[in-house]
PDB file as gemmi writes it, atoms N, CA and C in Angstrom:
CRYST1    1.000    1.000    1.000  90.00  90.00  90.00 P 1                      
ATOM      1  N   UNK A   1     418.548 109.212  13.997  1.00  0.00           N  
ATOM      2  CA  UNK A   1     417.639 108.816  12.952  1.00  0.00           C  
ATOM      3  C   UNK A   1     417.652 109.921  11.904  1.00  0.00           C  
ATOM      4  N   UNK A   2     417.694 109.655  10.701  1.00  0.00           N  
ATOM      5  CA  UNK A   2     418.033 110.264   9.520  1.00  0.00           C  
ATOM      6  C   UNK A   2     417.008 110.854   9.031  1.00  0.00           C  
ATOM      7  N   UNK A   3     416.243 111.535   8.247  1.00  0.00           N  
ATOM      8  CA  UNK A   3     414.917 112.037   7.558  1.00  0.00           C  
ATOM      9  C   UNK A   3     414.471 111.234   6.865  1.00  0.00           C  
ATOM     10  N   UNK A   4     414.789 110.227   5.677  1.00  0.00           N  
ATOM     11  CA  UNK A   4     414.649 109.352   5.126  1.00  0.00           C  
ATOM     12  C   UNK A   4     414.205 107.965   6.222  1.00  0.00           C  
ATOM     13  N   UNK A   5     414.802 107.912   7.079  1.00  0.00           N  
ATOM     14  CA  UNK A   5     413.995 106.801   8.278  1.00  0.00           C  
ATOM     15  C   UNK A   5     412.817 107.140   8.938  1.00  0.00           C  
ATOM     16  N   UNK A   6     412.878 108.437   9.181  1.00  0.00           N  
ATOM     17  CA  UNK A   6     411.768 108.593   9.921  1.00  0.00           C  
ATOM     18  C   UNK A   6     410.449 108.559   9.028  1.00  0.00           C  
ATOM     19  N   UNK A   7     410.586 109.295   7.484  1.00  0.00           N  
ATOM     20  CA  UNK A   7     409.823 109.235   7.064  1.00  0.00           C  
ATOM     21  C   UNK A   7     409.419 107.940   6.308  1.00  0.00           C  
ATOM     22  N   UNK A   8     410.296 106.584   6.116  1.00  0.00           N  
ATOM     23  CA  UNK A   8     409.501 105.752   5.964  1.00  0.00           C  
ATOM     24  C   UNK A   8     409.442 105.402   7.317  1.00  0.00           C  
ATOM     25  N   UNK A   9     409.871 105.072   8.239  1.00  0.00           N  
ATOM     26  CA  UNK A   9     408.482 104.330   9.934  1.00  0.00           C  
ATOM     27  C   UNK A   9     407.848 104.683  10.048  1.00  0.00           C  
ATOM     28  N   UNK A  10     407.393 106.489  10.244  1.00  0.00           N  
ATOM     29  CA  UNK A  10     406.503 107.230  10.425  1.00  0.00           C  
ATOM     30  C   UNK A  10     405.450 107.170   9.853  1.00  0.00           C  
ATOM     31  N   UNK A  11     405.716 107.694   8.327  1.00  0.00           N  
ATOM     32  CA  UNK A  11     404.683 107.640   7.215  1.00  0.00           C  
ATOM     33  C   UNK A  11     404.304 106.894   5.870  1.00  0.00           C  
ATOM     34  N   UNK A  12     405.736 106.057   5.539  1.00  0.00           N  
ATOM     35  CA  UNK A  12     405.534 105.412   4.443  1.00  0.00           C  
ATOM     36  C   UNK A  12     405.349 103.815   4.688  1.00  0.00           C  
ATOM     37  N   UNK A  13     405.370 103.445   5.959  1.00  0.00           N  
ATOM     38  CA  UNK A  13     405.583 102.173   6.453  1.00  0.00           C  
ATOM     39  C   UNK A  13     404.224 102.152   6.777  1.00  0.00           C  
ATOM     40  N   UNK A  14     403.402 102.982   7.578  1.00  0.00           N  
ATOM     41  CA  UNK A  14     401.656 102.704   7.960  1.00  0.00           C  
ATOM     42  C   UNK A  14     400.844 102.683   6.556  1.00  0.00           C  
ATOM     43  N   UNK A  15     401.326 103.503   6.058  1.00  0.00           N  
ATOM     44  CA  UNK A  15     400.543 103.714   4.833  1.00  0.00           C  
ATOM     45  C   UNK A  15     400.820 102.740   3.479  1.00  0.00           C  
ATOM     46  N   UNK A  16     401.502 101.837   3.605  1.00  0.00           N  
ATOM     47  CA  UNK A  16     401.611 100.853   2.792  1.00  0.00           C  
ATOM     48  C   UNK A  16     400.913  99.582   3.673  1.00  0.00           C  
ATOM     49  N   UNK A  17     401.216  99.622   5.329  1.00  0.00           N  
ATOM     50  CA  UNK A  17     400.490  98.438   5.713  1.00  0.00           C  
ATOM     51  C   UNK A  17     399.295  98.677   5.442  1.00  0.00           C  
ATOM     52  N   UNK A  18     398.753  99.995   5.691  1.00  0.00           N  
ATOM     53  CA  UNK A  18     397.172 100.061   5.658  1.00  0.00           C  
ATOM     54  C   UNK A  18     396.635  99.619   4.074  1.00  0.00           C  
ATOM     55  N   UNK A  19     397.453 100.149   3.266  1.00  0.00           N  
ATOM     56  CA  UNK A  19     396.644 100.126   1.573  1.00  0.00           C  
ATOM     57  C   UNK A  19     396.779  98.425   1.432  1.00  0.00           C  
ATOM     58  N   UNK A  20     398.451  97.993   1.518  1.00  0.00           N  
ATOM     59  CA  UNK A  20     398.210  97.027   0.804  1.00  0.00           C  
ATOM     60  C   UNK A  20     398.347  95.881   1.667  1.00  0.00           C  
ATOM     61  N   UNK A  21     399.107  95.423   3.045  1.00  0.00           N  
ATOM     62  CA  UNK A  21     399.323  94.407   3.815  1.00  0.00           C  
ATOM     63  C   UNK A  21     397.855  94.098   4.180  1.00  0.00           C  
ATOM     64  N   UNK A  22     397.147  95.230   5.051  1.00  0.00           N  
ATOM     65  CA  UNK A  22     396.243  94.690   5.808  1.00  0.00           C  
ATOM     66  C   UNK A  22     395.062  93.915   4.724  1.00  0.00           C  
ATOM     67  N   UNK A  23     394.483  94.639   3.332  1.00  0.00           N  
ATOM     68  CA  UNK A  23     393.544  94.069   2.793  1.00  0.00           C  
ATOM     69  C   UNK A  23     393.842  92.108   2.428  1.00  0.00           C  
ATOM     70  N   UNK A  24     395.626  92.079   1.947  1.00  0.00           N  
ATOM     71  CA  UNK A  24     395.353  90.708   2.269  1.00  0.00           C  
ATOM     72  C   UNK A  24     395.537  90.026   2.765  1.00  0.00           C  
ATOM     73  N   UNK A  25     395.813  90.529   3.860  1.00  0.00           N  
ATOM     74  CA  UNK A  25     395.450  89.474   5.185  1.00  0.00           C  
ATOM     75  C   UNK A  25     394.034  89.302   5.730  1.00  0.00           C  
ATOM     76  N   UNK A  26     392.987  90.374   5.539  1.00  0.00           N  
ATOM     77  CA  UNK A  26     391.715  90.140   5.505  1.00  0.00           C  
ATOM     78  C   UNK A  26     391.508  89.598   4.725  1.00  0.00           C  
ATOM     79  N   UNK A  27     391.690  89.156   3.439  1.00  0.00           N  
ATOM     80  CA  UNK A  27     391.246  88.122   2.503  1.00  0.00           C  
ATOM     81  C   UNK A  27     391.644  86.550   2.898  1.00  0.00           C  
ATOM     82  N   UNK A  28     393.139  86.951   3.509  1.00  0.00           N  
ATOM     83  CA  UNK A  28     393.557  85.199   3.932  1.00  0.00           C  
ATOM     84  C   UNK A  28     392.781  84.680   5.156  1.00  0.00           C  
ATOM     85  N   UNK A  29     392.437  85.669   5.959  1.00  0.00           N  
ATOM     86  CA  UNK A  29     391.653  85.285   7.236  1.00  0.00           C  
ATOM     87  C   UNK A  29     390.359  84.899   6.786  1.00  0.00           C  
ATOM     88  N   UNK A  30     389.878  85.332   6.569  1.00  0.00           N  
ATOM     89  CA  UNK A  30     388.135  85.248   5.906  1.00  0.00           C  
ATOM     90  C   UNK A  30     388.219  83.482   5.004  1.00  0.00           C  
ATOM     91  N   UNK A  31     389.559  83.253   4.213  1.00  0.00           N  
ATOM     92  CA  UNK A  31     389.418  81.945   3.541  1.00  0.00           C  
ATOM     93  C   UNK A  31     389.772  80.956   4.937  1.00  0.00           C  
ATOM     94  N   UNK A  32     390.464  81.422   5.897  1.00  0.00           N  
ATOM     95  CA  UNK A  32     391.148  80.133   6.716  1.00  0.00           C  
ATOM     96  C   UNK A  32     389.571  79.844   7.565  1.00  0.00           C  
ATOM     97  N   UNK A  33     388.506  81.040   8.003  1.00  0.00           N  
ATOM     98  CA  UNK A  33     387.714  81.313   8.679  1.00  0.00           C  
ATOM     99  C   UNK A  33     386.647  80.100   7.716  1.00  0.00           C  
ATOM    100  N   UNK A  34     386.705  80.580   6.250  1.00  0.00           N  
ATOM    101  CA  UNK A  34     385.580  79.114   5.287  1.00  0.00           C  
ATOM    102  C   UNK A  34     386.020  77.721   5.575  1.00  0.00           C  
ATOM    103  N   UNK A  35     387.774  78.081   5.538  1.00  0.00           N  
ATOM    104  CA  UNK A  35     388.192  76.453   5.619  1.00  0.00           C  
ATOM    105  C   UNK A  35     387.726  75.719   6.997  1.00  0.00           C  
ATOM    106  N   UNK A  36     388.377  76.601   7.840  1.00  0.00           N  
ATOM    107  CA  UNK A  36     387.667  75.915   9.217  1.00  0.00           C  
ATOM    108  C   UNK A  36     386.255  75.573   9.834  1.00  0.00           C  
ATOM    109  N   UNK A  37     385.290  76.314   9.205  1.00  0.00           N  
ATOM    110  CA  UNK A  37     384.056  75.920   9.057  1.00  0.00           C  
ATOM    111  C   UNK A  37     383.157  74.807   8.265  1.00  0.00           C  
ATOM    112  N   UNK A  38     383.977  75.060   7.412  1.00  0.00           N  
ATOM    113  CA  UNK A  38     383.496  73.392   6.246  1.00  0.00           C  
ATOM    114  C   UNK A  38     384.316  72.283   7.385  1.00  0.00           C  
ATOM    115  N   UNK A  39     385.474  72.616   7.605  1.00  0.00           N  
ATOM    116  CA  UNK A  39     385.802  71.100   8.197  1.00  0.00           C  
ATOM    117  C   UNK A  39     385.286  70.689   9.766  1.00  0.00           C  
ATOM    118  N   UNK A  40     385.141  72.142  10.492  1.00  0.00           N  
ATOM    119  CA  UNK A  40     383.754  71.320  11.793  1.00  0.00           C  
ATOM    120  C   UNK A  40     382.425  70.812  10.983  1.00  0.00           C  
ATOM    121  N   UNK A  41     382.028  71.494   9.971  1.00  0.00           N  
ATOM    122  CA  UNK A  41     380.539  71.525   9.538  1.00  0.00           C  
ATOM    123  C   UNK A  41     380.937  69.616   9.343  1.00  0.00           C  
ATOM    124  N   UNK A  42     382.056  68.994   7.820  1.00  0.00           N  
ATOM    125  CA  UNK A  42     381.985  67.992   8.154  1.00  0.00           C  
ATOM    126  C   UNK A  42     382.340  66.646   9.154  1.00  0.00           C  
ATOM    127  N   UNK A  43     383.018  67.381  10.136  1.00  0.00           N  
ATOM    128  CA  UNK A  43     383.037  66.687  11.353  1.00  0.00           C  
ATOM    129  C   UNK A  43     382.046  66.243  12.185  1.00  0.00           C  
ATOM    130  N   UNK A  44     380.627  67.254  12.444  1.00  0.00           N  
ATOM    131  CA  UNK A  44     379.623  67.154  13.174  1.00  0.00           C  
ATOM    132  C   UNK A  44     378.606  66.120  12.574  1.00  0.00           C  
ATOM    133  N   UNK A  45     379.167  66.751  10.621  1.00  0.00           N  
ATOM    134  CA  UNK A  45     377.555  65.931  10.092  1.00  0.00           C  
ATOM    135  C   UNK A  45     378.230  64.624   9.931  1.00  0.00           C  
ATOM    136  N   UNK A  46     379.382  64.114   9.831  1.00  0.00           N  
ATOM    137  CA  UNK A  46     379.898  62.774   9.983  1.00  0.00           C  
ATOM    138  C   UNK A  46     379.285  62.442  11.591  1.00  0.00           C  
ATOM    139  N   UNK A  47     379.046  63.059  12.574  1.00  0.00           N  
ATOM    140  CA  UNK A  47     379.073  62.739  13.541  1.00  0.00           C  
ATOM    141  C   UNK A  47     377.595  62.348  14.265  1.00  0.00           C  
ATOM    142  N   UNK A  48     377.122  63.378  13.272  1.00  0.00           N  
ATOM    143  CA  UNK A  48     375.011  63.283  13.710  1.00  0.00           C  
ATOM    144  C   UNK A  48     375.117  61.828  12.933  1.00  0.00           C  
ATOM    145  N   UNK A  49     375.218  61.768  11.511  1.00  0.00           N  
ATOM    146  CA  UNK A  49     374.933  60.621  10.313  1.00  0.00           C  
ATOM    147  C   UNK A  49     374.937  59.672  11.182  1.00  0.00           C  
ATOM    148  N   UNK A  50     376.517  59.548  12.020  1.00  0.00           N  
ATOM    149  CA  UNK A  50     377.293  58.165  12.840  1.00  0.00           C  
ATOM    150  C   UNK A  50     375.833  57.985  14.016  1.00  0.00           C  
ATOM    151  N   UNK A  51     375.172  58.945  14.858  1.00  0.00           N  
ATOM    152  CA  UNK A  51     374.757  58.893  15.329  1.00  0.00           C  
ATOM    153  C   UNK A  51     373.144  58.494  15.358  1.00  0.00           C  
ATOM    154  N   UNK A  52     372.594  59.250  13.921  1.00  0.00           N  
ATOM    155  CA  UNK A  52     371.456  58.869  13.584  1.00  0.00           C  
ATOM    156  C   UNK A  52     371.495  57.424  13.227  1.00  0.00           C  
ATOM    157  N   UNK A  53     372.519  56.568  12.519  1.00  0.00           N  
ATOM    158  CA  UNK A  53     372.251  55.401  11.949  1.00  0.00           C  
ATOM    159  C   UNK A  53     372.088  54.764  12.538  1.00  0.00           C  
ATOM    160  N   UNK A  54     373.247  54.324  14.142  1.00  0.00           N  
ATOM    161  CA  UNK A  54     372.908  53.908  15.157  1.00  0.00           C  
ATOM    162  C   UNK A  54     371.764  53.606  15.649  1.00  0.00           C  
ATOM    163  N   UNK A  55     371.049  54.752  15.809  1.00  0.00           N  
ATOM    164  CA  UNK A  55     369.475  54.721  16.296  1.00  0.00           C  
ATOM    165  C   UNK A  55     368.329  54.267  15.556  1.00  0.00           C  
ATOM    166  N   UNK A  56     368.726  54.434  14.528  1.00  0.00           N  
ATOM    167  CA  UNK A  56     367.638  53.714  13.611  1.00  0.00           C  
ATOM    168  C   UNK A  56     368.018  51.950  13.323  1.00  0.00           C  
ATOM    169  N   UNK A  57     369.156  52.129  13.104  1.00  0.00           N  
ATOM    170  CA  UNK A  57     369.318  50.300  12.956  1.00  0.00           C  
ATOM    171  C   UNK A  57     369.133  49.676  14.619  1.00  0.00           C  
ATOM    172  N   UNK A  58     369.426  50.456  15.525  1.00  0.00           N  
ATOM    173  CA  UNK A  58     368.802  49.856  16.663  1.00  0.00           C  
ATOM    174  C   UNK A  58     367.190  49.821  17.203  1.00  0.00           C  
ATOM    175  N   UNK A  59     366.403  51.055  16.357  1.00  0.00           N  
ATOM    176  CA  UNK A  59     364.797  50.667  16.216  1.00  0.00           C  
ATOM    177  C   UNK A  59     364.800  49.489  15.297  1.00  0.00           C  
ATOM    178  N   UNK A  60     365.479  49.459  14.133  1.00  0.00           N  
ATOM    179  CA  UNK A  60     364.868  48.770  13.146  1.00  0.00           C  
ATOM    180  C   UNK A  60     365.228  47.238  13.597  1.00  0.00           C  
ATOM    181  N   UNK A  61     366.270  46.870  14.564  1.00  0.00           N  
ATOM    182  CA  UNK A  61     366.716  45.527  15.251  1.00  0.00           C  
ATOM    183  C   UNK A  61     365.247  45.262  16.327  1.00  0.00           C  
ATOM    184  N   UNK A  62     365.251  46.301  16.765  1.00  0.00           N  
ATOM    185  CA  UNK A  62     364.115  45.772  18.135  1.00  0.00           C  
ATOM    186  C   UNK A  62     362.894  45.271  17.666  1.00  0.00           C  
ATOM    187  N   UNK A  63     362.273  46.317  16.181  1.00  0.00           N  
ATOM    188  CA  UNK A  63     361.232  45.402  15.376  1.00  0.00           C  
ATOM    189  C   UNK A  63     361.004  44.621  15.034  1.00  0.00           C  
ATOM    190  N   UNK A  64     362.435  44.007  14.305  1.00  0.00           N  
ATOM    191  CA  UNK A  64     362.940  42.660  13.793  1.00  0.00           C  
ATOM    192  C   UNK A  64     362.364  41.789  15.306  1.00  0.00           C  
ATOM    193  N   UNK A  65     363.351  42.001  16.359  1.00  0.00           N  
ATOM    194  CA  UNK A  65     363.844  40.933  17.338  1.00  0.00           C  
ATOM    195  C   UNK A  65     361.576  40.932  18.033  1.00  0.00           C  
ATOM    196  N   UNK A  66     361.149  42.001  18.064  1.00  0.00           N  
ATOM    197  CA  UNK A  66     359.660  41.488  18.186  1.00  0.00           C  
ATOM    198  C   UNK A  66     359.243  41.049  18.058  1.00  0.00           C  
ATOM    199  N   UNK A  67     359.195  40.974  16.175  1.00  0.00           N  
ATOM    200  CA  UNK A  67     358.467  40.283  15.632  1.00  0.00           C  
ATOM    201  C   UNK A  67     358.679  38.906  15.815  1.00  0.00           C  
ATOM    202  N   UNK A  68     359.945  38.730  15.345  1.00  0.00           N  
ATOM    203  CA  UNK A  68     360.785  37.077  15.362  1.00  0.00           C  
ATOM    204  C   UNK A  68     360.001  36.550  16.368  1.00  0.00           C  
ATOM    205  N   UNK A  69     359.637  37.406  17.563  1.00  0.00           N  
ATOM    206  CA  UNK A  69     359.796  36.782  18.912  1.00  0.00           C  
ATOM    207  C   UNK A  69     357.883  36.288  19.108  1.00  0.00           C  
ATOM    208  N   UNK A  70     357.532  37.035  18.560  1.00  0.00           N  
ATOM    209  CA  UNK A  70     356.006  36.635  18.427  1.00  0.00           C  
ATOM    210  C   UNK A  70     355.621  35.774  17.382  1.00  0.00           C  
ATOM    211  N   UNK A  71     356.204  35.946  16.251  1.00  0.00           N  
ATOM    212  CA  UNK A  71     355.977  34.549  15.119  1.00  0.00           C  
ATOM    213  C   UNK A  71     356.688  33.199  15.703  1.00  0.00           C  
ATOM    214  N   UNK A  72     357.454  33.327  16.637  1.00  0.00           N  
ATOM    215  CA  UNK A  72     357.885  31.987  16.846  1.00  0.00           C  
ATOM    216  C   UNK A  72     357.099  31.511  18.284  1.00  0.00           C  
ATOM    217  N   UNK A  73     356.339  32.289  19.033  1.00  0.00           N  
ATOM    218  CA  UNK A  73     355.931  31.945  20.144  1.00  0.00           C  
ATOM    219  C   UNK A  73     354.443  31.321  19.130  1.00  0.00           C  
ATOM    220  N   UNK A  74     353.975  32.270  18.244  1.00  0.00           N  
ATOM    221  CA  UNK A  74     352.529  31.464  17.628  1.00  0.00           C  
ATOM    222  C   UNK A  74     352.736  30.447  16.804  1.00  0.00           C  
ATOM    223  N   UNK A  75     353.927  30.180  16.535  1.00  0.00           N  
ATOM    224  CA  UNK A  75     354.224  28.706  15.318  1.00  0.00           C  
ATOM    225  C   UNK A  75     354.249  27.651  16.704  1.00  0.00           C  
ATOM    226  N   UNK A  76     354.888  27.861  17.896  1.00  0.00           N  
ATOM    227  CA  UNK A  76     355.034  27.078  18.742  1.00  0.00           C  
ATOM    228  C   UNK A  76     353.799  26.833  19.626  1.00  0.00           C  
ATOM    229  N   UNK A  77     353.246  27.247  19.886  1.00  0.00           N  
ATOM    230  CA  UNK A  77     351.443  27.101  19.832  1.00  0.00           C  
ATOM    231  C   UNK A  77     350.486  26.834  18.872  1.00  0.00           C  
ATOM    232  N   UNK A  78     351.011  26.747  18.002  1.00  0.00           N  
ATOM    233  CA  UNK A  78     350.224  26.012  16.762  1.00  0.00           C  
ATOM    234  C   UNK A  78     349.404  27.087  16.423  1.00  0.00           C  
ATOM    235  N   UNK A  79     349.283  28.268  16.350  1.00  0.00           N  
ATOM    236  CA  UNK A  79     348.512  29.204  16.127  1.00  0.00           C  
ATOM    237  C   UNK A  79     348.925  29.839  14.477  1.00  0.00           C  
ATOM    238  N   UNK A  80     347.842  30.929  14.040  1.00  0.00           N  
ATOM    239  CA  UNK A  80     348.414  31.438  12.851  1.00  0.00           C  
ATOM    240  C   UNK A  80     349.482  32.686  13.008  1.00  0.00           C  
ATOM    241  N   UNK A  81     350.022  32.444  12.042  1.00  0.00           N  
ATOM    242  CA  UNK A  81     350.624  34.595  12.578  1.00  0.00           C  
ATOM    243  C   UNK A  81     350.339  35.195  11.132  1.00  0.00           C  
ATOM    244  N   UNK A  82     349.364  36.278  11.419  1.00  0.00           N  
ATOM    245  CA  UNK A  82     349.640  37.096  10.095  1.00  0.00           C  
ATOM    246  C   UNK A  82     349.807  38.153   9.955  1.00  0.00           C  
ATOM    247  N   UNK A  83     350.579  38.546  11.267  1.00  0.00           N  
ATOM    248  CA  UNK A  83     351.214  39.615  11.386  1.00  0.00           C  
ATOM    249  C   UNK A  83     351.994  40.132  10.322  1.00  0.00           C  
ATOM    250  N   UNK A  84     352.390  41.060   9.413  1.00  0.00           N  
ATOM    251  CA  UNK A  84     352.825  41.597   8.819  1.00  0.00           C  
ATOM    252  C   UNK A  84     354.585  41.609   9.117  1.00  0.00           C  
ATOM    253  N   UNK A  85     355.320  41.499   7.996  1.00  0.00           N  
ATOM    254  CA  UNK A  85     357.105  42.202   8.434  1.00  0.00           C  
ATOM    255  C   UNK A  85     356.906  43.089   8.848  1.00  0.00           C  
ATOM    256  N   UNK A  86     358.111  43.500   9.583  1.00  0.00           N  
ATOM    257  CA  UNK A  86     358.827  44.759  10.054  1.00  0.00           C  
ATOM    258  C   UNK A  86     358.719  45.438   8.720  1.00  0.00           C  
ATOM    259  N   UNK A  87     359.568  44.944   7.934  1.00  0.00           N  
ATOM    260  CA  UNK A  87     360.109  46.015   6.792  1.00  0.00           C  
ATOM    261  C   UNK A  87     358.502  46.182   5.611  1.00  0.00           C  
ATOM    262  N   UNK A  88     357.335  45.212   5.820  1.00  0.00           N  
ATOM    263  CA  UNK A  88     356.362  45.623   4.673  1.00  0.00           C  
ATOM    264  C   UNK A  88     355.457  46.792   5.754  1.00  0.00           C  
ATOM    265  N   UNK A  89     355.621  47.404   6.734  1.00  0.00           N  
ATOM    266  CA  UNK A  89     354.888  48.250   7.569  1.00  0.00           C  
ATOM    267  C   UNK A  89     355.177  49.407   7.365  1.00  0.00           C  
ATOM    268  N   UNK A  90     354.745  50.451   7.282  1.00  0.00           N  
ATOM    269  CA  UNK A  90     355.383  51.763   7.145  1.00  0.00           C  
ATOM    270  C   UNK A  90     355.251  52.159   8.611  1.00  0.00           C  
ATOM    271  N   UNK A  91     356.785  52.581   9.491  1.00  0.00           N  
ATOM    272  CA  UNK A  91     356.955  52.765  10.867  1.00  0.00           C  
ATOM    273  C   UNK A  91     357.239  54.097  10.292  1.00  0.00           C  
ATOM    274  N   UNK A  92     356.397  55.286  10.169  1.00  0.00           N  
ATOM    275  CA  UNK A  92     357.033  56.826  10.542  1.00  0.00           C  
ATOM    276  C   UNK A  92     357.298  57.216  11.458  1.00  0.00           C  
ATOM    277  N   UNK A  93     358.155  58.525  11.594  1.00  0.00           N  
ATOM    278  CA  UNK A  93     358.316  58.912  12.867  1.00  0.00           C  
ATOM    279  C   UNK A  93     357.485  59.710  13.184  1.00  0.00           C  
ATOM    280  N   UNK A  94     356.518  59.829  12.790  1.00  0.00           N  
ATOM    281  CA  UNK A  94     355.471  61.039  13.571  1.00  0.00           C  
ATOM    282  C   UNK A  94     354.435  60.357  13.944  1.00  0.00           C  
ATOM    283  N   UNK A  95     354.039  58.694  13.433  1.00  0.00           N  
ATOM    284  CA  UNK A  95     353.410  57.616  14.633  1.00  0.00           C  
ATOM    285  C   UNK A  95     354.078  57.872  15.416  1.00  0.00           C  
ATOM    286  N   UNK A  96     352.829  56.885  16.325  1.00  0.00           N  
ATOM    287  CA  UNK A  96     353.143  56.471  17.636  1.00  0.00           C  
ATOM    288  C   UNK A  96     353.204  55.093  17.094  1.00  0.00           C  
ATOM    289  N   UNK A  97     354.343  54.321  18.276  1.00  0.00           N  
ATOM    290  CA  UNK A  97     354.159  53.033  18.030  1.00  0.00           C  
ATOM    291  C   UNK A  97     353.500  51.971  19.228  1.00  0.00           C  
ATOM    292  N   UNK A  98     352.679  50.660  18.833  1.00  0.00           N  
ATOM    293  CA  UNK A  98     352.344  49.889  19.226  1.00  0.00           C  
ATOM    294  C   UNK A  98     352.273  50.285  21.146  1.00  0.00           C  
ATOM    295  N   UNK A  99     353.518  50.541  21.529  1.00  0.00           N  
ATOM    296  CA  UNK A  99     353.926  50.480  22.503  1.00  0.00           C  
ATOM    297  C   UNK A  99     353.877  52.346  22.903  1.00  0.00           C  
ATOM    298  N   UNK A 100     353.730  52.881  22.782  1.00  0.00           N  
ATOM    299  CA  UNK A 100     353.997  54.282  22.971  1.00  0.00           C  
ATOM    300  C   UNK A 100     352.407  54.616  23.688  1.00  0.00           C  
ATOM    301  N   UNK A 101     352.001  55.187  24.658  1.00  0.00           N  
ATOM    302  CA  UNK A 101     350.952  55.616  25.317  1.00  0.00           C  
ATOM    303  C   UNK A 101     350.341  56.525  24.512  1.00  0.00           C  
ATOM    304  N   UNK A 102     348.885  56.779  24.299  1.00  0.00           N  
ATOM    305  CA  UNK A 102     348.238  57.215  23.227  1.00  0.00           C  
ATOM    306  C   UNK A 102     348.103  58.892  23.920  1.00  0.00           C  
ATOM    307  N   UNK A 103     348.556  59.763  22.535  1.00  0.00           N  
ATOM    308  CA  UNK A 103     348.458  60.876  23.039  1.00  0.00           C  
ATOM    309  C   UNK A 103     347.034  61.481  23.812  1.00  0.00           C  
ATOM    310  N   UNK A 104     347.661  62.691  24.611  1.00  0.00           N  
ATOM    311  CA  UNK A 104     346.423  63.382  25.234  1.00  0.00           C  
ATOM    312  C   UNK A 104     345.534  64.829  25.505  1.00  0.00           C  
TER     313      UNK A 104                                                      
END                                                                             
């Protein structure tokens, strides 16, 4: 090994990775580190959304299928119904509903 080799492996080869290789590769890591986070972030919230809607159009079916089910049992008894829609009721989620045991 020659003087000129040793002194760039030795000393001119660390000291260029350190100044200039390593800073941008910490810059490329840190962007791949944003990219990969935005794309779980929108994977999950595609995945809650998929999940929340579910649950709500399946409350908002069971209200429906209630009601239906009691306005047609009182038309068929000749009775009145003036029960209110599903959809003119305000159902929050921090009621309780109809059916839910009264807190204690």
């Amino acid at each position: 090994m020659n003087i000129a080799q040793f002194i760039n492996e030795k000393i001119l080869d660390p000291i260029i990775e350190a100044k200039a290789v390593a800073p941008r590769l910490a810059a490329r890591e840190n962007e791949l580190r944003a990219e990969v986070t935005a794309a779980v972030t929108s994977e999950v919230t595609a995945a809650v959304t998929a999940e929340v809607t579910a649950a709500v159009t399946s409350a908002v079916d069971e209200r429906w299928a209630g009601w239906l089910a009691r306005r047609d049992a009182a038309l068929a008894e000749g009775r009145d119904f003036d029960e209110p829609r599903p959809d003119a009721v305000n159902h929050s989620v921090n009621r309780c509903s109809p059916s839910d045991p009264a807190p204690q």
